[in-house]
VODOZA-145334 format. One record per residue (C-alpha): residue in three letters; x, y, z. Coordinates in steps of 0.1 Angstrom, whole numbers, padded with zeros to 4 digits, always signed. Each point is the difference from the previous one (the first is absolute). Layout:
# VODOZA-145334
alaXYZ ...
This chain:
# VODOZA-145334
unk+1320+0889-0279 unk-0015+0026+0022 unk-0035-0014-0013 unk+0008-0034+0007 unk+0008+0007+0036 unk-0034+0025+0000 unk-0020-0029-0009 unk+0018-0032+0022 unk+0000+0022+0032 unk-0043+0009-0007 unk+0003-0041-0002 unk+0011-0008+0029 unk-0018+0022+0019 unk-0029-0004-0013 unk+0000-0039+0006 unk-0031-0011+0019 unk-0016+0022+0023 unk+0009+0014+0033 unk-0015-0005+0035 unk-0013+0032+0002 unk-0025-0008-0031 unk-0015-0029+0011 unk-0031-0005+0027 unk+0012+0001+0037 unk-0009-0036+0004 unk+0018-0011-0028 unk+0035+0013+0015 unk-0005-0006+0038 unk+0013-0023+0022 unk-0029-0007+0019 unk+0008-0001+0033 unk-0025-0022+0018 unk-0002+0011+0044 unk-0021-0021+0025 unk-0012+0028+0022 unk+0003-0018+0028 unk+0035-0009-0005 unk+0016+0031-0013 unk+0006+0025+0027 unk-0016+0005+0029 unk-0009+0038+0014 unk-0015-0001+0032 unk+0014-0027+0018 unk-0031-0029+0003 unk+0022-0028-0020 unk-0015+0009-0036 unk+0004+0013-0030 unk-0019+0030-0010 unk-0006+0028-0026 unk+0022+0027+0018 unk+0031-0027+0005 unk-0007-0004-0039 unk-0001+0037-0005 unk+0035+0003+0022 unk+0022-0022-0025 unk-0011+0020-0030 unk+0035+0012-0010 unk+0015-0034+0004 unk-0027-0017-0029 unk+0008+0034-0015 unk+0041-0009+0000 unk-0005-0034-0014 unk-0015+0012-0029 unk-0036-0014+0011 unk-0024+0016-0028 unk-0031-0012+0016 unk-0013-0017+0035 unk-0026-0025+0004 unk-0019+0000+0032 unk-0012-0034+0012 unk-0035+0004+0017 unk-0007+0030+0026 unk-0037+0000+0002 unk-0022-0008+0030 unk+0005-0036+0006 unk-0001-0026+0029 unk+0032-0013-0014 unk-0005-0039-0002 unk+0017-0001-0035 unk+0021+0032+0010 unk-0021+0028-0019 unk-0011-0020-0028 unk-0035-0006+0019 unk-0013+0039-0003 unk-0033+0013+0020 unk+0006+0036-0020 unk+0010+0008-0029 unk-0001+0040+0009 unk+0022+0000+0029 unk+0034-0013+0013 unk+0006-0022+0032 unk+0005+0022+0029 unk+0030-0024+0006 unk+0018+0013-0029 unk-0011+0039-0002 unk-0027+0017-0013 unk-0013+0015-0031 unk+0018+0035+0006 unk+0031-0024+0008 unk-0005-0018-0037 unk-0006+0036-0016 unk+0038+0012+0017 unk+0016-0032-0014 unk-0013+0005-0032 unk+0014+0036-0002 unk+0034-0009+0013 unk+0009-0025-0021 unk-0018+0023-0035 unk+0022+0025+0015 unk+0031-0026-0008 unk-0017-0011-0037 unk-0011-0035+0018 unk-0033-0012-0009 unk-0024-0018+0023 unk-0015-0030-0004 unk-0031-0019+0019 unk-0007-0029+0005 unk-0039-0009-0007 unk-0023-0030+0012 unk-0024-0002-0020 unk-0009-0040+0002 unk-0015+0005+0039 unk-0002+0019+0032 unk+0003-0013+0034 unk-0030-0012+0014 unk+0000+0025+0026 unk-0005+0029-0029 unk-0030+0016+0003 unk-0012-0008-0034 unk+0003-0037+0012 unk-0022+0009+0033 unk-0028+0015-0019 unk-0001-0030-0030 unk-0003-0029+0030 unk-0029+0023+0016 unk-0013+0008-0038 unk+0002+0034+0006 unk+0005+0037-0014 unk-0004-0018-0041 unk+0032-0023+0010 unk-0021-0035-0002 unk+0023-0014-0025 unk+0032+0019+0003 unk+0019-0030+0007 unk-0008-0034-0017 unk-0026-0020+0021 unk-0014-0032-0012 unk-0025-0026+0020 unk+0013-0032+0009 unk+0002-0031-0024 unk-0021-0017+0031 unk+0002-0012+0036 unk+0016-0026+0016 unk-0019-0004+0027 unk-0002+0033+0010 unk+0031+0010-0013 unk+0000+0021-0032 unk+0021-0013-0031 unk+0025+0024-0017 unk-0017+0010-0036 unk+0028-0017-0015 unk+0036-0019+0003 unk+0022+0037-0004 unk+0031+0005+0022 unk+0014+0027+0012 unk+0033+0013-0006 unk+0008-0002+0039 unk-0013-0031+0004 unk-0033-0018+0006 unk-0033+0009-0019 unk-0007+0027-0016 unk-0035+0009+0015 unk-0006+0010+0038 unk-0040-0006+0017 unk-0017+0032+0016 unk-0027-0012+0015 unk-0023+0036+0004 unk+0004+0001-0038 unk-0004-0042-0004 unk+0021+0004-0025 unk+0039-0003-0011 unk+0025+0026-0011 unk+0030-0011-0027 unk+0034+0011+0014 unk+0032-0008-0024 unk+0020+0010+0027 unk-0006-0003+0042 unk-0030-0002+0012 unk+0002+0030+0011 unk+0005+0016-0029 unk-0036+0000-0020 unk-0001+0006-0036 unk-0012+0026-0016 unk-0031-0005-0033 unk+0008+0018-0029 unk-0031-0010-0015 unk-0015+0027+0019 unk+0012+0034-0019 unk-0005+0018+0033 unk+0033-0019+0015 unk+0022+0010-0031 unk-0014+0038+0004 unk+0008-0002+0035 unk+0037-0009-0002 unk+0002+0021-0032 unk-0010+0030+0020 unk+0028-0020+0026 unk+0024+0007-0026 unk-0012+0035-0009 unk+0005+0010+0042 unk+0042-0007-0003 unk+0003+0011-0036 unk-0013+0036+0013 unk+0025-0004+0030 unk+0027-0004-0026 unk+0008-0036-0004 unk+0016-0008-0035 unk-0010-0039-0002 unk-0014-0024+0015 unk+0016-0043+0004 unk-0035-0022-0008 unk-0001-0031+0024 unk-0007-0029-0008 unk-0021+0007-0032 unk-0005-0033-0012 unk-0023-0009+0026 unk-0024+0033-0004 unk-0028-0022-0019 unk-0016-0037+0006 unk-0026-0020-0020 unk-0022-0030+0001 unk-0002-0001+0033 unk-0024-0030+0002 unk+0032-0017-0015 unk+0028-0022+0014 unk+0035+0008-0015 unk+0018-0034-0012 unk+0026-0019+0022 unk+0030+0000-0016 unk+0016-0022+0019 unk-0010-0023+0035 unk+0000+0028+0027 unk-0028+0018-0010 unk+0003+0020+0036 unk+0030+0016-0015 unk-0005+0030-0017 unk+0024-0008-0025 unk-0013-0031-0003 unk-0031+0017-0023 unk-0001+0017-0032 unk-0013+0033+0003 unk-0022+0002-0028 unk-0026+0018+0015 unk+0020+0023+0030 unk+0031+0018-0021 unk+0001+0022-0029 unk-0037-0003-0007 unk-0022+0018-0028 unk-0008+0030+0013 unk+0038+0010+0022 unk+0011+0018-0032 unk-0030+0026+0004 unk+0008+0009+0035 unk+0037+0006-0009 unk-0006+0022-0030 unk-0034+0022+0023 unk+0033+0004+0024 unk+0021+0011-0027 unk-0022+0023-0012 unk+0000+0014+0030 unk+0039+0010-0001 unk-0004+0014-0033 unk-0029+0024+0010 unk+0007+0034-0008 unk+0001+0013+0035 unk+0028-0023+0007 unk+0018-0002-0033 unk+0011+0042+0000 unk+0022-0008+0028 unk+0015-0025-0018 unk+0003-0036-0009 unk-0022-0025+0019 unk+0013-0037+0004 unk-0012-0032+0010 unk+0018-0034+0009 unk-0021-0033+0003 unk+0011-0030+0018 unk-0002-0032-0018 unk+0014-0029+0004 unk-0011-0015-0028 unk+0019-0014-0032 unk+0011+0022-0027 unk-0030-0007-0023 unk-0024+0009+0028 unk+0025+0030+0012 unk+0000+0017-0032 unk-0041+0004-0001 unk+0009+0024+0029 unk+0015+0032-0014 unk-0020+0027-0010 unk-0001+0034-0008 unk+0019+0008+0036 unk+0005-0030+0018 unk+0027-0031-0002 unk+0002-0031+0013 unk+0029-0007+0025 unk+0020-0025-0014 unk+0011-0024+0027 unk+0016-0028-0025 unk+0034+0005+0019 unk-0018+0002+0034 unk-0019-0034-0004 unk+0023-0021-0022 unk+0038+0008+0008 unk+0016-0016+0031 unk+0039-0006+0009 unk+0003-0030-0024 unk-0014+0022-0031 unk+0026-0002-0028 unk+0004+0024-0027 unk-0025-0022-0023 unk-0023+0007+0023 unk+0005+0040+0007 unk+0001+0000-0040 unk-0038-0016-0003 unk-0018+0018+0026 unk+0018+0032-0014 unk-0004-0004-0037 unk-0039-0016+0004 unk-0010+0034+0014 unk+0013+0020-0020 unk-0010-0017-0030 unk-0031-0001+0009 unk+0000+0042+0008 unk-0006+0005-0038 unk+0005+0035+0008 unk-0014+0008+0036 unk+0026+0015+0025 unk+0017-0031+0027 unk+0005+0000+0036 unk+0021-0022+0021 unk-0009-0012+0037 unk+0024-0019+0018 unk-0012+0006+0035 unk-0030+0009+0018 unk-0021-0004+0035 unk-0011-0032-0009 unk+0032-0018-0010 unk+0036-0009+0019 unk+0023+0028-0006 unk+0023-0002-0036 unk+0029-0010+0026 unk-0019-0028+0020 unk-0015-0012-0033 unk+0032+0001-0023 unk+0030+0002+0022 unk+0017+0032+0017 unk+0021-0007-0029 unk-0027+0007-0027 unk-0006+0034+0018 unk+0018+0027-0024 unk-0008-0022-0033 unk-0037+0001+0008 unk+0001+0034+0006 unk+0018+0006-0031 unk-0018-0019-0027 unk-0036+0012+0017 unk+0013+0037-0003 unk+0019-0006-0036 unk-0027-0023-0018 unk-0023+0025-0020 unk-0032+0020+0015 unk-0002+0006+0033 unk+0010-0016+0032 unk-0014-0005+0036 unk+0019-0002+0031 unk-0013-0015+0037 unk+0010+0018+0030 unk+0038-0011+0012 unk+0006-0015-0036 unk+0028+0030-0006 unk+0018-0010+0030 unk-0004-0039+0000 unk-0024-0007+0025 unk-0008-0040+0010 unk-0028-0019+0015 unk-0001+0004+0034 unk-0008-0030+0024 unk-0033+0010+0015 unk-0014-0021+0031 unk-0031-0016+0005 unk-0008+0026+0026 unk+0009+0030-0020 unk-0023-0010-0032 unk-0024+0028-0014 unk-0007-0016-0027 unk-0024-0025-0007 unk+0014-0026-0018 unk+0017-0029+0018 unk+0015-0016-0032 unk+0018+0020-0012 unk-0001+0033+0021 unk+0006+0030-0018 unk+0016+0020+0030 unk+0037-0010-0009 unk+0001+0023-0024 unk-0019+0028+0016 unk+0022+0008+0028 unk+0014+0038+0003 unk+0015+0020-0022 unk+0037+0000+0014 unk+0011+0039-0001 unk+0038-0006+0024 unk+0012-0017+0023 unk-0016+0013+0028 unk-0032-0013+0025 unk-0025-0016-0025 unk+0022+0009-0031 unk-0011+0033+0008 unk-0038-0014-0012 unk-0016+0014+0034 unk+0009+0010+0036 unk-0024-0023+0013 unk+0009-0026+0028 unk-0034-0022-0022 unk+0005-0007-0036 unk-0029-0011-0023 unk+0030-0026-0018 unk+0030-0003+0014 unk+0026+0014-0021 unk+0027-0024-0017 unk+0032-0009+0022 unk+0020+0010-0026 unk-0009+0033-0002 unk+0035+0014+0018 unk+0012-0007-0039 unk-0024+0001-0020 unk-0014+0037+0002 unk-0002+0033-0017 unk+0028+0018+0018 unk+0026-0029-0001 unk-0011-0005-0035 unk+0001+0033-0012 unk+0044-0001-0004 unk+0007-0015-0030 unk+0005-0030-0006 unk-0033-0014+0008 unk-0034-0011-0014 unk-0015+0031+0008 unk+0030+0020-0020 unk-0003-0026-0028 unk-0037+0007-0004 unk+0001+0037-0005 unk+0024-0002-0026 unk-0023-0023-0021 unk-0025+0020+0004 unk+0014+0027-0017 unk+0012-0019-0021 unk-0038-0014-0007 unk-0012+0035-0004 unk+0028+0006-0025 unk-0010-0033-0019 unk-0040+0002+0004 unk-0010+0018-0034 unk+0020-0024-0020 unk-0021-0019-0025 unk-0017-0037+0014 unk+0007-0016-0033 unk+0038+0006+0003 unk+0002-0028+0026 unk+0015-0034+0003 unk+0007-0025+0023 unk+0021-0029-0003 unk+0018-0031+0021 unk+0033-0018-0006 unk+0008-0031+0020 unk-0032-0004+0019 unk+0011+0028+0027 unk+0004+0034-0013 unk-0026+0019-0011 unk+0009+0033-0021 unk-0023+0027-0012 unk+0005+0023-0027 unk-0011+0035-0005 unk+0011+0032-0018 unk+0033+0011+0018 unk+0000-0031+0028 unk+0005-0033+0004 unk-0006-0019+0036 unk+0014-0035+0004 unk-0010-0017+0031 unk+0014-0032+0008 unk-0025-0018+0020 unk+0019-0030+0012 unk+0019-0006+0034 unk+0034-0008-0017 unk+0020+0028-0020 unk-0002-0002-0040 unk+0029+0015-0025 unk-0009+0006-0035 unk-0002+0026-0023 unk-0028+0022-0008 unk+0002-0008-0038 unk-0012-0029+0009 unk-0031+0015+0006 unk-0026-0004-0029 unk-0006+0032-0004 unk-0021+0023-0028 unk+0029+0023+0004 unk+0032-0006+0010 unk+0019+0024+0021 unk+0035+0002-0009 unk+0012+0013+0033 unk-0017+0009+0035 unk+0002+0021+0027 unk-0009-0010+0035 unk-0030+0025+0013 unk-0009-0017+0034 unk+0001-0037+0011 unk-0016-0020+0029 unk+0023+0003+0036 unk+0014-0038-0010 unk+0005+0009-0034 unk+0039+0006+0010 unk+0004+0023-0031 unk+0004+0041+0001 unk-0024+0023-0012 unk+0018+0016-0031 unk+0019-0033-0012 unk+0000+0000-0036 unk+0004-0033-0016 unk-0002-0020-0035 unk-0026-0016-0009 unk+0025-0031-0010 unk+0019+0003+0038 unk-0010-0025+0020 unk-0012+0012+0032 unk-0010-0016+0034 unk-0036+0002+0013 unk-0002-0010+0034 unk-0028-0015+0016 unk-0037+0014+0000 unk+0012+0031-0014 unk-0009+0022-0026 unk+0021+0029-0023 unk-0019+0029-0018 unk+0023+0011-0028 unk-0003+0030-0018 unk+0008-0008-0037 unk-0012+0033-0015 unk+0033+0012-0021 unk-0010+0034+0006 unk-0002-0005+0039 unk+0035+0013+0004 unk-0004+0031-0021 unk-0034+0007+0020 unk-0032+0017-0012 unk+0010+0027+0019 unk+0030+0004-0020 unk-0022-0007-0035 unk-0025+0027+0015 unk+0028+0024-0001 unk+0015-0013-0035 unk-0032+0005-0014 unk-0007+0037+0019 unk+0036+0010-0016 unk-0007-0016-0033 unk-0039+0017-0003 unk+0017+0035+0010 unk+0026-0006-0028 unk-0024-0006-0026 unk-0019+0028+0009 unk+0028+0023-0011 unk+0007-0015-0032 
């Protein structure tokens, strides 16, 4: 008998693998900050490093494992950052270099990684490197992609071809010193970069090399798609009657081109250089929004794609079909890579704006409990909305949609500018609703805030469990329920309440009875319920239960760890 406990309790134990053996950014969460929204230092309205720096103990509270920092270099700041002059220096409007070298110690002093983001696609046209290729000087001629006009109308030069760009209009902008045109994917302003020339891919490999050595862990990719073009003499096709539309083209010849693949792996190698690598793991995250097929070509020996199939796809009329589909044809398609989830980002309405205040918690939830690793925008934790942003307040450059709603402040209390910044001048006005929705106020249970640190210990607990022990499954259109070893999250998606039972479920294993281990704030059930699976129980609307249906949950591997400690001791007598 003695052996038979032994040999269960080793079992149990050994079941999967814990947090603490897996890669940093396999476990996270991510926790994505927009510098210039985070916390403000000095008083001028934004963001910046040493506001950052400030609310390391709070990212270290919520169990953050690792922060990702949206551009700080150098810019003019017409696409907020993501138009760099300088690779090798940070925007005197956010800090300094010294300023990034204390925030990276402060939060390695609290086990947080730090993430940056990288532009690699273009500079700003204002970079020096773009100064020098218009004047064809210091060897940067061709730096950038130039091209000679298809011909003249009249005296007007035509574009070498019919491509778009991403922001609208074409694709190609005249400089007339040079007689020639320049390709930008995105604004005008915003010149790409020619990775047919190998001294461009040294230059922002060496880019790379100049934050690794400051003690940066990994770096977000943007835009990678768009790194390489081809044919240029050629027109892409219309596919459909707008052919001013970017949309309106197939891209055959601007995205995901022959060639993109051998920039990302020279900047993986980088990461994986020795010099880098005795300090520990190196990671990379690529953004792609591309479908599966195409999104899968992008891991490698240290970077993965972002997967942004919730992000792009899932809106407040999504039903559990749905949620099922977008999760099951990513993870079938993994065949044994490690999955992320991104529900929110800079770019995208907030999870509450986009799904309903009420899908809040159950967003959180499933993004934190699915497997791999999860990534959090700014004010996610605490529920933060859209805010209404007025014409006269715009920083962004979009007109349709802006992105600004969902870049306002970080909202800390209930104080002057949701204690953001003591300035009388804000860069975005912070949301209205910020007297509610804030740290402080949110930091007494219940609340989203409260909610969200539980299940992220309770995704730390849950990370090393095996990816093939997973399954998802619907009943009745509107409740979506996931499976894995020791949980089982039912979500009902639907604005009306459902009662069933959960042996309804199709399940691969059945659970004969339950334990409630946390629930969405309009669950209306208690954490520590235990229930069987044949009850019938009522799930209210837009909410979601985790249950713990581990048998052994209530006996506790603490209390097998002891079991096994006494048992091991016994033997050792006999």
């Amino acid at each position: 008998m003695l052996r038979t406990i032994v040999a269960f309790a080793f079992v149990v134990v050994a079941c999967g693998v814990s947090a603490e053996d897996l890669d940093w950014w396999k476990i996270g969460p991510v926790y994505q900050i927009y510098p210039a929204s985070f916390r403000d230092s000095n008083g001028d309205g934004w963001g910046d490093l040493n506001g950052i720096t400030e609310m390391a103990d709070y990212l270290q509270d919520i169990g953050v494992g690792a922060v990702w920092l949206s551009p700080i270099y150098p810019s003019p700041m017409r696409d907020n950052g993501y138009d760099a002059s300088n690779y090798t220096d940070v925007n005197p409007r956010f800090g300094t270099v010294a300023d990034a070298e204390k925030l990276i110690r402060a939060y390695h002093d609290r086990g947080i990684k730090v993430i940056l983001d990288f532009v690699p696609n273009h500079t700003s046209n204002e970079s020096q490197w773009f100064i020098d290729s218009m004047n064809s000087a210091n060897g940067k001629d061709d730096w950038y992609v130039w091209r000679q006009p298809k011909g003249y109308d009249g005296d007007q030069p035509i574009p070498p071809n019919n491509w778009r760009s991403t922001f609208g209009g074409s694709a190609w902008k005249y400089v007339e010193s040079r007689k020639q045109f320049y390709y930008h994917e995105f604004g005008d302003y915003q010149p790409d970069l020619n990775y047919n020339n190998k001294d461009v891919l040294e230059a922002m490999k060496e880019a790379l090399r100049f934050w690794l050595r400051k003690g940066i862990d990994g770096f977000r990719m943007d835009a990678v798609p768009y790194l390489i073009e081809s044919n240029y003499d050629k027109n892409e096709p219309i596919a459909c009657s707008d052919d001013s539309d970017y949309n309106c083209l197939d891209h055959i010849y601007t995205m995901n081109q022959q060639g993109t693949h051998d920039v990302l792996n020279a900047f993986d190698s980088v990461l994986r250089e020795q010099q880098f690598v005795v300090n520990g793991v190196r990671a990379m995250w690529v953004e792609s929004y591309n479908n599966i097929t195409e999104l899968m070509t992008y891991y490698g020996n240290v970077s993965s794609p972002f997967n942004f199939q919730y992000i792009s796809y899932l809106n407040k009329n999504s039903n559990a079909t749905v949620f099922q589909s977008l999760t099951m044809d990513y993870m079938n398609a993994l065949k044994g890579r490690w999955p992320n989830w991104v529900v929110g980002n800079h770019d995208n309405s907030r999870v509450g704006t986009r799904m309903g205040p009420d899908m809040i918690d159950t967003m959180n939830i499933l993004t934190q409990l699915l497997p791999g690793t999860s990534i959090t925008y700014y004010g996610e934790e605490l529920g933060m909305l859209d805010a209404i942003i007025q014409p006269g307040q715009r920083r962004d450059w979009a007109s349709n949609p802006p992105r600004d709603p969902e870049r306002t402040p970080m909202q800390w209390n209930a104080t002057t500018n949701a204690g953001f910044s003591n300035s009388s001048s804000l860069y975005l006005p912070v949301n209205p609703n910020y007297y509610e929705v804030n740290v402080a106020v949110e930091s007494k249970a219940p609340s989203h805030l409260d909610l969200y640190k539980k299940v992220v210990k309770l995704h730390k607990k849950h990370v090393g469990t095996s990816l093939d022990k997973f399954a998802t499954t619907t009943y009745q259109d509107w409740v979506f329920a996931i499976q894995r070893p020791g949980l089982l999250i039912v979500s009902n998606l639907n604005n009306i309440e459902i009662t069933m039972s959960i042996d309804k479920l199709q399940l691969p294993t059945k659970p004969s009875s339950l334990t409630v281990e946390l629930a969405s704030l309009n669950a209306n059930i208690t954490e520590g319920t235990s229930i069987n699976s044949n009850a019938n129980i009522t799930l209210t609307p837009r909410s979601t239960i985790v249950f713990n249906t581990n048998s052994a949950a209530s006996f506790g591997v603490s209390t097998i760890l002891l079991l096994l400690a006494s048992s091991l001791s016994y033997l050792s007598k006999l």
